[in-house]
MISELO-604333 format. One record per atom (N, C-alpha, C): x, y, z. Coordinates in pm, whole numbers, padded with zeros to 5 digits, always signed. Each point is the difference from the previous one (the first is absolute). Layout:
% residues N
XYZ...
***
This chain:
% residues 429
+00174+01718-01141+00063-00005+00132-00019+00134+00070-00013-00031+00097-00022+00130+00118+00133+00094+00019-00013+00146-00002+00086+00057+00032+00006+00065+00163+00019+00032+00049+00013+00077+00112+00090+00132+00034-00003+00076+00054+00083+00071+00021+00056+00029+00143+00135-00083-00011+00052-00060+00199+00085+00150+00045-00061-00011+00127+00087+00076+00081+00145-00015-00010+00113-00059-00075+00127-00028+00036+00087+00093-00025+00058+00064+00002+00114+00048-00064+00080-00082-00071+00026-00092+00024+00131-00074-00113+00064-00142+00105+00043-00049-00063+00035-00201+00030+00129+00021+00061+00065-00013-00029+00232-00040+00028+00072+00087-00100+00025+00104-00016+00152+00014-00034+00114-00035+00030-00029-00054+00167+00109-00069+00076-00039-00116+00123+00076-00081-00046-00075-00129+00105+00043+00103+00136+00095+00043-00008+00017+00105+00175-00103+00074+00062-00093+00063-00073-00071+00082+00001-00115-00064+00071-00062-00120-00057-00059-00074+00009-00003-00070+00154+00147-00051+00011+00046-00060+00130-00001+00022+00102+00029+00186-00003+00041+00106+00089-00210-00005+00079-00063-00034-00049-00124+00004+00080-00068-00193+00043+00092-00020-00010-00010-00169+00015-00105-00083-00064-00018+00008-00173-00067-00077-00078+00085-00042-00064-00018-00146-00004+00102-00114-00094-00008+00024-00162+00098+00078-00050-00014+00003-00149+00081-00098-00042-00072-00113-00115+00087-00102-00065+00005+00029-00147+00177+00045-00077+00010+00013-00121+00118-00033-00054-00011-00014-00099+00146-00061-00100+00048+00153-00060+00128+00003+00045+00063+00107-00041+00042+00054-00140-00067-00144-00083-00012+00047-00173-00108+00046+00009-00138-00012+00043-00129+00026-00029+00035+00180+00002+00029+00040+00141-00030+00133+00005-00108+00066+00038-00001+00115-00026-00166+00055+00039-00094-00026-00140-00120-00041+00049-00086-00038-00130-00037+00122-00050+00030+00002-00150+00024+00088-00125-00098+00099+00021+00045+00146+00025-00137+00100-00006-00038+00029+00107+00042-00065+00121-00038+00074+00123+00088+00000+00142+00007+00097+00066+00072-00023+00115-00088+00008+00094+00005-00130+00087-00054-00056+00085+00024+00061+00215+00108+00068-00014+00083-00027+00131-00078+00036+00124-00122+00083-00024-00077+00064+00056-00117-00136+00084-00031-00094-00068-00096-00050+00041+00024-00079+00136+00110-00033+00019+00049-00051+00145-00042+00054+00125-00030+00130-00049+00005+00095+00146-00149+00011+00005-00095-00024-00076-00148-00037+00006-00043-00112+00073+00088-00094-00030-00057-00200+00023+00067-00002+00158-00115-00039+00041+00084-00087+00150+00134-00097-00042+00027+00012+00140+00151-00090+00016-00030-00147-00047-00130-00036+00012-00031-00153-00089+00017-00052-00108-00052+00164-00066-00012-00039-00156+00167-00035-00071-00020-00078-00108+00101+00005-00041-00007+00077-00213+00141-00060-00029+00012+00078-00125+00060-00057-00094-00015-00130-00145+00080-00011-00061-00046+00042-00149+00210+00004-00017-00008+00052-00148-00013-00123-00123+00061+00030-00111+00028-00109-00112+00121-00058+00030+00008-00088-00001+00175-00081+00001-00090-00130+00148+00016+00104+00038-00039-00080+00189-00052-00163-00034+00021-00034+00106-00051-00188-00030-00179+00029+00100+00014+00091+00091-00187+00037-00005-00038+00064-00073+00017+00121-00067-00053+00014-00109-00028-00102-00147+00103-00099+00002-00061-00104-00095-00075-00095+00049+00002-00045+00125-00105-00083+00059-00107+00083+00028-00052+00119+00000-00102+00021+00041-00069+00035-00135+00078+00053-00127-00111+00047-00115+00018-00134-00092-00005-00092+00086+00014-00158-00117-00125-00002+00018-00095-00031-00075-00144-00026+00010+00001-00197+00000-00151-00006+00035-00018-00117-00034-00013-00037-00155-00073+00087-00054-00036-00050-00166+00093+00151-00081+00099-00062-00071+00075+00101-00054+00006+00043-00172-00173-00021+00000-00065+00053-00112-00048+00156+00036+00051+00089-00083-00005+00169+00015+00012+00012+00120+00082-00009+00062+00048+00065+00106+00011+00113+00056-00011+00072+00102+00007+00142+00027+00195-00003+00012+00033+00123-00015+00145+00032+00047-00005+00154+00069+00101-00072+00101+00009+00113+00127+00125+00076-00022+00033+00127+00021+00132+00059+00031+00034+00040+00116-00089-00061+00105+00018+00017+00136-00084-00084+00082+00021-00079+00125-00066-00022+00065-00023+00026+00146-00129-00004+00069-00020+00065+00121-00074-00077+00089+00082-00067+00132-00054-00086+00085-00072+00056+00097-00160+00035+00018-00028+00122+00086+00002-00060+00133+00057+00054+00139+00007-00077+00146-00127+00011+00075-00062+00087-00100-00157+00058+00095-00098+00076-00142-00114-00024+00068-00102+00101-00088+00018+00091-00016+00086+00099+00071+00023+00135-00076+00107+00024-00100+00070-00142+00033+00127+00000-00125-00061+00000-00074-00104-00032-00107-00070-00002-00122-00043+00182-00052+00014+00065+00096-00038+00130-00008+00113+00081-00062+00037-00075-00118+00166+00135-00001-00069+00039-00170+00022+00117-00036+00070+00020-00129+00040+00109-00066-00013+00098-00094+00143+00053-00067-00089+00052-00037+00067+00120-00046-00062+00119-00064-00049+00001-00159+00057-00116-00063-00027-00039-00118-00046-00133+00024-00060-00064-00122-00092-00105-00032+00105-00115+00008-00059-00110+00081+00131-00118-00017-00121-00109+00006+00048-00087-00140-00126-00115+00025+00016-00118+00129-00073-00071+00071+00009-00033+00111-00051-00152-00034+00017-00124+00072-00055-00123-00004-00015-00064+00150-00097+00013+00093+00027-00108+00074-00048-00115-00034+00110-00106+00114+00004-00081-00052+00011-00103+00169-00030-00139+00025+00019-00094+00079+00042-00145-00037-00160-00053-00069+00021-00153+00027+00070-00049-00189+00043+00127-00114+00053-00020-00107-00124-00070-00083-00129-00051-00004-00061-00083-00075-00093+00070-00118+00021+00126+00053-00093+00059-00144+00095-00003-00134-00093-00004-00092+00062-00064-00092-00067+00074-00144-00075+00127+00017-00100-00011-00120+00152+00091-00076-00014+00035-00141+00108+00018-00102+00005+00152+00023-00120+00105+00002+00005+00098+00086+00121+00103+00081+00044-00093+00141+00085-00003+00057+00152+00060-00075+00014-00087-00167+00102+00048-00014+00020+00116-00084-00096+00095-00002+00015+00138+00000+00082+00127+00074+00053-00136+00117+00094+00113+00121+00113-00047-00070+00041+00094-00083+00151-00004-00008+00075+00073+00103+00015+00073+00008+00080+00050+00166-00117+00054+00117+00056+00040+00069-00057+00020+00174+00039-00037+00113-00080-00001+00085+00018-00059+00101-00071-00113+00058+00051-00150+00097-00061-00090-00017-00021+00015+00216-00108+00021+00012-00082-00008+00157-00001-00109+00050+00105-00104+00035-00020-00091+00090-00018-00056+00134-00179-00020+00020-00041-00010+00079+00027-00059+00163+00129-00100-00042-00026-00128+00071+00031+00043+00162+00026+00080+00011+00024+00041+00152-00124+00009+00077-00090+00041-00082-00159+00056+00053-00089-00118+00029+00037-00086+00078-00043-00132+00036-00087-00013+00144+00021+00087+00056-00105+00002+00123-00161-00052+00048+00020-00055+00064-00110-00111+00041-00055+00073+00201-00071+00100-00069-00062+00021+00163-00162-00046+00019-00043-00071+00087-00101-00036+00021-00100+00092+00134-00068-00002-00059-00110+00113+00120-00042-00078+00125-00046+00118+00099+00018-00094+00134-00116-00102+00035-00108+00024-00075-00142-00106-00048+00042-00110-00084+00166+00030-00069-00041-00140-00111-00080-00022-00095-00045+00143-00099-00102-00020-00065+00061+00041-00155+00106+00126+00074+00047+00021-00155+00181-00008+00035+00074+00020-00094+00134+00004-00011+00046+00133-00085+00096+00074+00001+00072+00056-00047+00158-00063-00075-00045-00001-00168+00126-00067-00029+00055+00103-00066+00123+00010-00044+00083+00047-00079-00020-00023-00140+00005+00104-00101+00017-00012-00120+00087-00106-00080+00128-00014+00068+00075-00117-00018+00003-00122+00000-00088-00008+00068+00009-00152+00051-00018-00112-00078+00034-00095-00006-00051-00152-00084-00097-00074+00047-00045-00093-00071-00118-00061+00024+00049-00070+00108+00110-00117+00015+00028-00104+00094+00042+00054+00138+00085+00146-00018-00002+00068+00128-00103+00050+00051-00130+00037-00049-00077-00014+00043-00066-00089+00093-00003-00078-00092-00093-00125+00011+00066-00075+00154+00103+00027-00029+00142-00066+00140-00045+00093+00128-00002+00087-00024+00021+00121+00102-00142+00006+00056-00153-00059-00079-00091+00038+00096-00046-00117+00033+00057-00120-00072-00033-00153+00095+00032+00005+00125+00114+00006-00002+00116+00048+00123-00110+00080+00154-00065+00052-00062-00062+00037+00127-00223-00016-00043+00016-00170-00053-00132-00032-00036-00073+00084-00073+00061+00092-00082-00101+00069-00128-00003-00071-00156-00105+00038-00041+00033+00030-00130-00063+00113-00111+00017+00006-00101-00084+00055-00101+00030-00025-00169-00099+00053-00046+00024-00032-00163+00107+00078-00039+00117-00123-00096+00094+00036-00031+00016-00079-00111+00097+00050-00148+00015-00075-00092+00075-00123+00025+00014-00072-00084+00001-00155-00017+00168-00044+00012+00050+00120-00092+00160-00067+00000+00093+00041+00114+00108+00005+00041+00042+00027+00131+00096+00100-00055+00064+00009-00091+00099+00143-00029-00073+00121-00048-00136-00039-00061-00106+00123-00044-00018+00125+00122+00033+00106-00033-00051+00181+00099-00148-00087+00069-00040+00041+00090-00106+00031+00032-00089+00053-00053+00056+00155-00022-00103+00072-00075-00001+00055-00120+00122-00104-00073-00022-00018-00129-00128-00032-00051-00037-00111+00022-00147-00069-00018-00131+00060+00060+00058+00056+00129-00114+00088+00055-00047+00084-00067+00054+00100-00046-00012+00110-00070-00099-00076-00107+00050-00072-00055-00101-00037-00151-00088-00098+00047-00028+00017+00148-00150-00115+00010+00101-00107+00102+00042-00093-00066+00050-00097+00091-00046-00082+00041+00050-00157-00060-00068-00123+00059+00049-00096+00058-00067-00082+00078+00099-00103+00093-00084-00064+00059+00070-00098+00079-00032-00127+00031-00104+00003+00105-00008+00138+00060-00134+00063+00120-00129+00042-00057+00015+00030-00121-00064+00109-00030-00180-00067-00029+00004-00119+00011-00172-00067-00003-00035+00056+00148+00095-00023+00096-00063+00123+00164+00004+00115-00018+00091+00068-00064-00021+00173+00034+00028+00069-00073-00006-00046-00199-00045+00088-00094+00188+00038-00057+00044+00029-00079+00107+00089-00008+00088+00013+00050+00096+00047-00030+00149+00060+00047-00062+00166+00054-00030+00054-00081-00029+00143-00019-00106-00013+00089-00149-00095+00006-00115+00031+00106+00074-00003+00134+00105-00060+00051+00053+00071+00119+00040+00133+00034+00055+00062-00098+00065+00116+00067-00143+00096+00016+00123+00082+00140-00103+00090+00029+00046+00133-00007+00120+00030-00011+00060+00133-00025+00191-00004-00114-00006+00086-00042+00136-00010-00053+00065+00090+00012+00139-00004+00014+00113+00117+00030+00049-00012-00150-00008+00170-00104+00032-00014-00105+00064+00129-00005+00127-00008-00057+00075+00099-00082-00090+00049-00150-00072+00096+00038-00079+00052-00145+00108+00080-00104-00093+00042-00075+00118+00063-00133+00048+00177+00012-00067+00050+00117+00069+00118+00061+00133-00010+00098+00039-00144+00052+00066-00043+00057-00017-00017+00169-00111+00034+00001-00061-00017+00162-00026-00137+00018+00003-00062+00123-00007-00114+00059-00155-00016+00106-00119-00041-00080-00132+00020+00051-00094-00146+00062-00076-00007+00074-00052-00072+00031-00137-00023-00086-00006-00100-00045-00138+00000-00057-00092-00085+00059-00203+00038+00031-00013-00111+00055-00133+00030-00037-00096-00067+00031-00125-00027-00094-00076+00185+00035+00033+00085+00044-00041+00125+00002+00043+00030-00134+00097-00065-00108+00106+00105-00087-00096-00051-00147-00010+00061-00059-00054-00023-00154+00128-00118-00038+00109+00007-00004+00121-00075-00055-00037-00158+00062-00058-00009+00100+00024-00135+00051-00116-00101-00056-00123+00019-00087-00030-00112-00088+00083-00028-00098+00102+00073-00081+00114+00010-00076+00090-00048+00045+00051-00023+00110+00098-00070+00069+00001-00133+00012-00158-00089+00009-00028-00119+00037+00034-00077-00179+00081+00024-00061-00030-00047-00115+00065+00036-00110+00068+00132-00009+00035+00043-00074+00110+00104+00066+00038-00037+00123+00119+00095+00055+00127+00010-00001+00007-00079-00121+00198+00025-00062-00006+00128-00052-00101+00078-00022-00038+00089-00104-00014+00181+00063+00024-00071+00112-00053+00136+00133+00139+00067+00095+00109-00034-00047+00101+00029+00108+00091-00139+00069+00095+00014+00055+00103-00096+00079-00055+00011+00135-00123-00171+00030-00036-00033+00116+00129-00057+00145+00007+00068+00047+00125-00011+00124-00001-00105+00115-00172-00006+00023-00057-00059+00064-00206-00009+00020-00045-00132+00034-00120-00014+00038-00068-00027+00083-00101+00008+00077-00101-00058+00099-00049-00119-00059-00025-00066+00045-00031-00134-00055-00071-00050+00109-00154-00091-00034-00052-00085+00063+00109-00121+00047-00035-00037+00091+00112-00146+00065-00125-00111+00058+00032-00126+00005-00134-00060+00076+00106-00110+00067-00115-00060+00091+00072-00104+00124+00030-00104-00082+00112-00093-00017+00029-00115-00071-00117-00098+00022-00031-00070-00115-00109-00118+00035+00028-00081-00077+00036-00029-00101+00041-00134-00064+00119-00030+00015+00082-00021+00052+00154-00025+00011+00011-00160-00114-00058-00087+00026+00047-00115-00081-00043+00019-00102+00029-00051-00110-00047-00002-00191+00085-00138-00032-00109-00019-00100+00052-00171-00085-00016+00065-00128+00106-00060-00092-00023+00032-00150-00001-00132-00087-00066-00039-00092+00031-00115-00090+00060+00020-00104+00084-00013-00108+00065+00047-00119-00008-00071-00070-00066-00032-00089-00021-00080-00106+00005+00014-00161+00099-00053-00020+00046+00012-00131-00056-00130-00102-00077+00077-00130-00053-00041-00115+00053+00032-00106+00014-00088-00124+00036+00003-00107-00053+00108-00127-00003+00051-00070-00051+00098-00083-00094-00044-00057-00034-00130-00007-00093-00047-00100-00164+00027+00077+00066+00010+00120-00139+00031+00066-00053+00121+00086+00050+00108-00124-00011+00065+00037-00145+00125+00002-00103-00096-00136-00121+00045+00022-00078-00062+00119+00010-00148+00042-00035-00018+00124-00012+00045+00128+00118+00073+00017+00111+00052+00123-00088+00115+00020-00032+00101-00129-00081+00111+00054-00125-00052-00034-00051-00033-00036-00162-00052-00022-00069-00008+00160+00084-00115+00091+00000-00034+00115-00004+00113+00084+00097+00091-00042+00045+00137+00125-00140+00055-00057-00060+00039-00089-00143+00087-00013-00136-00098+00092-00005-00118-00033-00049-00049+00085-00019-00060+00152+00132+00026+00032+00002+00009+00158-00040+00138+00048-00025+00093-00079-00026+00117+00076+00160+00101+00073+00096-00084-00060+00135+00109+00043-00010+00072-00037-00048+00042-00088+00047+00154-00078-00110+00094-00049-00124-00036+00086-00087+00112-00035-00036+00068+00178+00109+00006+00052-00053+00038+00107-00086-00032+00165-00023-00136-00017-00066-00042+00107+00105-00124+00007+00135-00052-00028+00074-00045+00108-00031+00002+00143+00038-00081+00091+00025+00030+00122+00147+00057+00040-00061+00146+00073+00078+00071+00018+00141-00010+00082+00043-00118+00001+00164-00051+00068+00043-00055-00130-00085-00022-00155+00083-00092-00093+00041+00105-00129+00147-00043-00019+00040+00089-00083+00057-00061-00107+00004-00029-00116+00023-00097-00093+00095+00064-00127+00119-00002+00023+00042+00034-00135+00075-00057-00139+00010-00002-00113+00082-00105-00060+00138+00110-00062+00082-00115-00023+00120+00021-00112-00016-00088-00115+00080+00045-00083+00011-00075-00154+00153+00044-00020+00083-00138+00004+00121+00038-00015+00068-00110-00077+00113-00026-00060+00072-00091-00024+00118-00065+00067-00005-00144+00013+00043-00085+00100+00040-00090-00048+00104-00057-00091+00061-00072-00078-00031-00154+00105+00027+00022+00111+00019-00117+00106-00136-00055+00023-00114+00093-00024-00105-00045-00004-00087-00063-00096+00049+00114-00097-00083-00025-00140+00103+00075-00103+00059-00103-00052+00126+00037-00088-00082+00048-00156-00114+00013-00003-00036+00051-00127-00094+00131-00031-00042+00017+00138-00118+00131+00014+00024+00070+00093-00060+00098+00041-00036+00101+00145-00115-00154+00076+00035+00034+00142-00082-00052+00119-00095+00120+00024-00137-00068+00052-00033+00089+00128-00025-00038+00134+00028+00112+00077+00044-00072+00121-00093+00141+00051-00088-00129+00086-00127+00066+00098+00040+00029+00170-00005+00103+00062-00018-00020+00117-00108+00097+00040-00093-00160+00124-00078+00032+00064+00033-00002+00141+00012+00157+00034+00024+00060+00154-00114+00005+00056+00003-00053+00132-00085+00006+00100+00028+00026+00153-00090+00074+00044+00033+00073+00144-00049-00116+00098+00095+00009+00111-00089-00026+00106-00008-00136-00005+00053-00137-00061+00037-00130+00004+00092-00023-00048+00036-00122+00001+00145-00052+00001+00026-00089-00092-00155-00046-00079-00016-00051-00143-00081+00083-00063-00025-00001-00116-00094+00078-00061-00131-00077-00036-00077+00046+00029-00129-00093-00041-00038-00052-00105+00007-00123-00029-00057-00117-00095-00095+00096-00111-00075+00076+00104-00111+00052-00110+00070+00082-00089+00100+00031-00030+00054+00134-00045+00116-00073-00108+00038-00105+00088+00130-00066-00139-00038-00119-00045-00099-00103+00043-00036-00127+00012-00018+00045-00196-00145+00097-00044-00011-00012-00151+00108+00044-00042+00134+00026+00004+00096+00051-00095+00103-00155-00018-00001-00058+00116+00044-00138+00019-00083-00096-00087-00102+00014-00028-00100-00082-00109+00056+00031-00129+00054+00123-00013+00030-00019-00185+00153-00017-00055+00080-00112+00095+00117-00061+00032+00109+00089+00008+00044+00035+00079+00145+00122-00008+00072-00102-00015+00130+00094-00048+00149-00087+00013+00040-00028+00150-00031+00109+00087+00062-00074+00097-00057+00100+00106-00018+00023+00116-00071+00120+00110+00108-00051+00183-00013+00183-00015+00155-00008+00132-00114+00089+00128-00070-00070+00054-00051+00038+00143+00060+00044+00111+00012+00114+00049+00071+00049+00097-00096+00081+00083+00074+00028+00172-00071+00037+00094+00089+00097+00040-00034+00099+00072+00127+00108+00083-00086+00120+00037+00083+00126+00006-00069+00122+00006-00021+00075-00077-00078+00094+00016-00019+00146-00078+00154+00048-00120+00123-00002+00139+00110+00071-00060+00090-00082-00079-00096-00148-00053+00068-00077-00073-00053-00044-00133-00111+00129-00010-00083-00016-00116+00103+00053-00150+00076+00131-00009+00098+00025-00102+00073-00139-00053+00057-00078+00171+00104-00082-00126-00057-00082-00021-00115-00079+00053-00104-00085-00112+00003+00037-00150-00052+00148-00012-00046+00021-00100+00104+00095-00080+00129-00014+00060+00131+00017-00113+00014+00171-00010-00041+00073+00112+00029+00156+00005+00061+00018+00160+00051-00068+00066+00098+00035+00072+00114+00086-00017+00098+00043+00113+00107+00054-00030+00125-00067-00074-00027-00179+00020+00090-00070-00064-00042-00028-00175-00101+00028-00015-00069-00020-00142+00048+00101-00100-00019-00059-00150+00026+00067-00118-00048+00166+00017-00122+00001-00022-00066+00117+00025+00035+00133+00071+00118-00036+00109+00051+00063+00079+00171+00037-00004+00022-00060-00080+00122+00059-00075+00036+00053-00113+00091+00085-00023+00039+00098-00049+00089-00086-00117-00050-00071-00114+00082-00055-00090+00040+00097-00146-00028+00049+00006-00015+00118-00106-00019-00032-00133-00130-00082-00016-00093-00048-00045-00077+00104-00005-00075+00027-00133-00114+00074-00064-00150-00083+00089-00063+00087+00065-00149-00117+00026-00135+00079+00031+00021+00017-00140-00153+00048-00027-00212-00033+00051+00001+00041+00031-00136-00057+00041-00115+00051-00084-00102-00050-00008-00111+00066-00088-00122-00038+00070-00059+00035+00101-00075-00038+00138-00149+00023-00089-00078-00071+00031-00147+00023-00012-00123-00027+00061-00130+00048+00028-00095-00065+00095-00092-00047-00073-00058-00158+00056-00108-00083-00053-00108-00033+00098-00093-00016-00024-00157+00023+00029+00022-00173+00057+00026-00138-00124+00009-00108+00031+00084-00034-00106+00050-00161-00036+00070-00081-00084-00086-00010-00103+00078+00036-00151-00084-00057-00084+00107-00157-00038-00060-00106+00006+00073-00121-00014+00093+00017-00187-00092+00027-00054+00051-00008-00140+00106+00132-00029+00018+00098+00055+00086+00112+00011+00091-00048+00071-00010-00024+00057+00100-00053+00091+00135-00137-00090-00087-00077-00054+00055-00080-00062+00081+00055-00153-00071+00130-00033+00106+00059-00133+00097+00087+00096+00025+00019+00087+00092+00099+00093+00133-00114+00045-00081-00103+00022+00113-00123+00062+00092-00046-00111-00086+00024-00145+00060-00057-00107+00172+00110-00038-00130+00115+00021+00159+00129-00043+00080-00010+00129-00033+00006+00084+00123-00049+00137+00071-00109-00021-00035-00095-00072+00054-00147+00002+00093+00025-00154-00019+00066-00053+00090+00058-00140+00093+00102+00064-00031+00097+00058+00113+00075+00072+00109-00046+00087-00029-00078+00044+00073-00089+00102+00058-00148-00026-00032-00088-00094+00052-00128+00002+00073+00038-00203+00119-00130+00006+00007+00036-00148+00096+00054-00043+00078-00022-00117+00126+00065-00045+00003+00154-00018-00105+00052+00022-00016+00161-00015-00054+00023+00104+00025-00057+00144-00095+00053+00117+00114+00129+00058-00053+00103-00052+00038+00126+00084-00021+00038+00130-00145-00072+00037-00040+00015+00158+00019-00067+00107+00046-00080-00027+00029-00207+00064-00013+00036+00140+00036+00144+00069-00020-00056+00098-00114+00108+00104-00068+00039-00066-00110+00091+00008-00150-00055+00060-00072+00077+00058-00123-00063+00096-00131-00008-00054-00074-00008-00045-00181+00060+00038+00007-00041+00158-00056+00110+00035-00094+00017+00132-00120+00026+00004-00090-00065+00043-00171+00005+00056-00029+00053+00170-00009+00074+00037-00039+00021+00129-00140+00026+00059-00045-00132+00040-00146-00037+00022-00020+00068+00185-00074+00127+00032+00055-00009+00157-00160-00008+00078-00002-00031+00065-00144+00074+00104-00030+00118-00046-00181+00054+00027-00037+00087-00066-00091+00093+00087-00040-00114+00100-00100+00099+00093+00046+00134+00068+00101+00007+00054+00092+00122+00014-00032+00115-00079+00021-00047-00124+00055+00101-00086-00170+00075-00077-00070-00131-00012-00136+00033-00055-00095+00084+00161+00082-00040+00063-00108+00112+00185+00050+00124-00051+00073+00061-00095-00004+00180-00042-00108-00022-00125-00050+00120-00020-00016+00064-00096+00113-00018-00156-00097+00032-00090+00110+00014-00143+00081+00104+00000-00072+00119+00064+00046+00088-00021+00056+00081+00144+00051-00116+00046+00021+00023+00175+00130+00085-00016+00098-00047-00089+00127+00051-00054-00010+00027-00135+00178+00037-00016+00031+00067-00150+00060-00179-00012+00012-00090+00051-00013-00101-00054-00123-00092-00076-00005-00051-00127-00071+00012-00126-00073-00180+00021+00069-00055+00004-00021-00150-00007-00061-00120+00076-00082+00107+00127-00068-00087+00092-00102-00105-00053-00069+00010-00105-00071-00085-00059+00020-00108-00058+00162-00028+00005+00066-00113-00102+00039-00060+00150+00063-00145-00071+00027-00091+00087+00143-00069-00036+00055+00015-00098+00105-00062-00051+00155+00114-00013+00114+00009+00068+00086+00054-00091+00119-00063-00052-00007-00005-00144+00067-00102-00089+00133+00083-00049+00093-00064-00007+00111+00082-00109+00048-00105-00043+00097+00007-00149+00150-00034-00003+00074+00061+00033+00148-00058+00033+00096+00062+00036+00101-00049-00070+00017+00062-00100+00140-00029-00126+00143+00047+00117+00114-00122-00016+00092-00005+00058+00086-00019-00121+00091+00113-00019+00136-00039-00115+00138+00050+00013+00088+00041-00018+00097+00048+00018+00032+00106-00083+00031+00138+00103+00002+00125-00094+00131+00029+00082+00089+00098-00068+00115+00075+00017-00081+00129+00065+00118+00068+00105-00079+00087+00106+00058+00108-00115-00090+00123-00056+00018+00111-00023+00120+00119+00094
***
């Protein structure tokens, strides 16, 4: 974990202190000042926006609840910054630091922060658009769906991840994929500059003049606390999308990918509006004895999806297929990552992921993977019962118009990103 060394003097010795410059400090009067440091100083740094909670507080426990509460980081302070220069504070001594937004990282890592401080972004949400309409200025904060809301709203769009409570530039930072990205490559091939808090504590612009910014497209969790970005934006053009969802039984499940290698989904020459991804889950109501998989084929720009694309998956008999028509901003709750969806709440549930990239389907791998999923999950010893495989089949032309080595992102040559996602119940540390 990254250390820094912040401009602050010190957090609350006294919620008065605090008050007396008009930042909202929220704390439980058992907590106290967190063990080892006095804080009272940092108020008079942070704009009147920022805010400040301690341990006890009901925001301080809603905000360091993670989504997956396997190794967890733990905070002894948290810091709501009201502006990009709020991120600029710290102390004359070493205090470990975490920012943090959309809660979904999850690697075991993380829970190496036993104390610090926890940087919460969510204020830094800003959505300015340039007077051409070509690029946008967003906030470090921001979420995918406010995004996504905020530049429909005035006929934009751009590549953005898939689920609607996911950071923005959570995913950006490490590459970033989505439902655009067969038009314009990446999360990360958009940006064009970044506002970063580096590890001297300066607040810098980076932009393709800077050695740091092929490092940024790919690998920029690793570089400093991004505040804000330039970002490509383009004129809306597909507004309608149809999806088909079709759910098959396990038994056919060397078929299922045999088919996807031979349609050409997954080596790259898709047509660039079709985005195809599956789940493997268990569904008692469906199939009271195995995991399902359940296909959806997204398509831009009609209001059914074309015959050519689901007609052969309909040949090797599903249980049953749910055809739907709508927009762009109704693609999440199709596909079960909305704000109303599992994925997006805070159950305090362990949910591990183990993400990987594939070239294509091997049918017979696939079928010993379904077997250990179908043992993890169904069964008097199912520990996982209610846990996912995910396949994410997306458009490629985008992403294959860079170079390999266009970024510090690694994986342009693959076409597949696959995980499980073990869901169980852990006690919060």
């Amino acid at each position: 974990m990254v250390q820094f060394r912040w401009s602050i003097a010190a957090l609350s010795a006294h919620a008065t202190a605090v008050a007396s410059v008009g930042i909202p400090v929220s704390f439980s009067a058992a907590s106290g000042t967190p063990k080892g440091h006095d804080y009272s100083e940092l108020a008079k740094q942070l704009s009147s926006t920022a805010s400040i909670y301690l341990p006890g507080s009901e925001e301080f426990n809603d905000i360091t609840l993670r989504w997956s509460n396997l190794s967890a980081p733990i905070a002894s302070i948290v810091v709501v910054p009201g502006t990009e220069d709020d991120v600029v504070f710290a102390n004359e001594h070493s205090v470990p630091f975490l920012a943090t937004n959309g809660f979904h990282g999850s690697i075991t890592t993380l829970g190496q922060m036993s104390h610090g401080i926890e940087i919460f972004l969510s204020q830094l949400k800003k959505v300015e658009i340039s007077d051409d309409g070509s690029t946008a200025t967003i906030g470090g904060g921001i979420r995918a769906k406010d995004l996504i809301d905020t530049l429909w709203d005035a006929g934009k769009q751009t590549v953005t991840g898939a689920c609607e409570c996911v950071g923005y530039l959570g995913p950006g930072l490490g590459g970033g994929h989505g439902w655009l990205q067969g038009h314009h490559g990446l999360i990360s091939d958009q940006y064009l500059s970044f506002n970063v808090v580096v590890a001297n504590g300066s607040l810098v612009t980076i932009d393709e003049t800077s050695d740091l910014f092929w490092g940024m497209k790919g690998a920029g969790h690793n570089f400093g606390i991004v505040t804000s970005v330039t970002s490509k934006i383009y004129d809306l053009e597909f507004p309608n999308y149809a999806i088909d969802t079709i759910f098959f039984s396990g038994d056919k499940v060397e078929e299922v990918y045999q088919l996807w290698n031979e349609l050409s989904i997954t080596n790259g020459t898709a047509p660039v509006g079709l985005n195809v991804w599956d789940y493997w889950y268990f569904d008692p109501t469906i199939d009271p004895e195995k995991p399902v998989i359940v296909k959806y084929i997204v398509q831009e720009g009609v209001d059914v999806v074309d015959p050519i694309h689901t007609e052969p998956f309909h040949q090797l008999g599903p249980i049953k297929s749910e055809p739907r028509s709508g927009t762009y901003r109704d693609l999440a709750a199709w596909t079960g990552i909305s704000l109303a969806d599992g994925p997006c709440q805070k159950t305090g549930n362990a949910n591990p992921r183990f993400p990987i990239y594939l070239k294509e389907y091997n049918p017979q791998a696939q079928r010993e993977v379904y077997e250990l999923f179908r043992e993890a999950t169904t069964g008097p010893n199912a520990h996982f019962a209610n846990s996912l495989f995910m396949f994410e089949g997306y458009s490629q032309q985008g992403v294959k118009a860079f170079a390999d080595d266009a970024s510090a992102f690694a994986y342009r040559s693959d076409n597949l990103l696959v995980a499980p996602l073990l869901i169980y119940p852990r006690a919060r540390r």
